[in-house]
VMD Tcl script that draws the C-alpha trace (Angstrom):
set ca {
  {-45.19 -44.96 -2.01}
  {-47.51 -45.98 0.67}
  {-48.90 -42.45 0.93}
  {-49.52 -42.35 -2.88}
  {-51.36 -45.65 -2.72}
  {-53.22 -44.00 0.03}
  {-54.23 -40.73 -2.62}
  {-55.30 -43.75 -5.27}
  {-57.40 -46.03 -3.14}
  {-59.20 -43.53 -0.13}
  {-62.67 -42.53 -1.42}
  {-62.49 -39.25 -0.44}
  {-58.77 -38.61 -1.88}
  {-59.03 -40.18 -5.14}
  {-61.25 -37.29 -6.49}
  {-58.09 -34.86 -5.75}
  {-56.25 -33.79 -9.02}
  {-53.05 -35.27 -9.77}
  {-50.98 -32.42 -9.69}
  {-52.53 -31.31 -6.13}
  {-52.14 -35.07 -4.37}
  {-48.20 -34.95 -5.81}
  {-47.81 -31.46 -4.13}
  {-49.62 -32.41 -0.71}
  {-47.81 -35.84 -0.72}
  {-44.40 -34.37 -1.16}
  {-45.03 -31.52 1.72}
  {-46.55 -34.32 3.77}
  {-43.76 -36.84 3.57}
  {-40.92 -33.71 3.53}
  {-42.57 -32.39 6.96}
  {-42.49 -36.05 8.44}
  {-39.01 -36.78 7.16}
  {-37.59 -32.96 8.55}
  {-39.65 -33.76 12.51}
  {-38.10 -37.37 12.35}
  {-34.19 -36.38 11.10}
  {-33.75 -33.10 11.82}
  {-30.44 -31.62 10.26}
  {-28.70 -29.92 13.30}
  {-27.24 -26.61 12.69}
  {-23.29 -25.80 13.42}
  {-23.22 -22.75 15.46}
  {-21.04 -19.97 13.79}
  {-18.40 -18.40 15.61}
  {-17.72 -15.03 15.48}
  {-14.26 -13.11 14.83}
  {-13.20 -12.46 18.05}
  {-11.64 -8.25 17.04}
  {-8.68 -6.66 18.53}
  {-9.22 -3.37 19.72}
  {-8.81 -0.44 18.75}
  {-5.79 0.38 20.59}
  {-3.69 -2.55 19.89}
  {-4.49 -2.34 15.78}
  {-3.28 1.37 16.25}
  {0.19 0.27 18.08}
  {0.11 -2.83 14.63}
  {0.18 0.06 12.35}
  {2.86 2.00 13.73}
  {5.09 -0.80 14.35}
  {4.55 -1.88 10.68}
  {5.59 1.75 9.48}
  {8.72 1.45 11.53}
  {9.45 -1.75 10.18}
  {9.34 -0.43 6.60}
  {11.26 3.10 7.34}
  {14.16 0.75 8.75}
  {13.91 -1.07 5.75}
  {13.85 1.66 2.94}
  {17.03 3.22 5.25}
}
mol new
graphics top color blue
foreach p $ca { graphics top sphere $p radius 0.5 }
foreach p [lrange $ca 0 end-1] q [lrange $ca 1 end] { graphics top cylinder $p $q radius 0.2 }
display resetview
């Protein structure tokens, strides 16, 4: 509110449109707001994979599993 009193009553900012004082308030204010409260990321953790190897020896034991089952 201050910052729009500030557009209204400066000299040299009250001949700025409307439209553009709204749009340079806003980015002014957002940019202060985001450098005093910055929102912290979370850092994503990636999948940790199997390899290769041991997915090969999960998909053999898993046909065994279902040939002793069909017998």
């Amino acid at each position: 509110m201050a910052m729009s009193t500030l557009f209204t009553v400066a000299p040299v900012l009250k001949n700025i449109s409307s439209g553009f004082s709204i749009i340079i308030i806003t980015l002014l204010v957002a940019g202060t707001a985001a450098f005093v409260a910055p929102i912290e990321e979370e850092a994503e953790e990636e999948p940790v994979q199997e390899p290769i190897e041991s997915q090969k020896t999960k998909t053999l034991e898993s046909r065994r599993e279902v040939r002793k089952d069909e017998e």
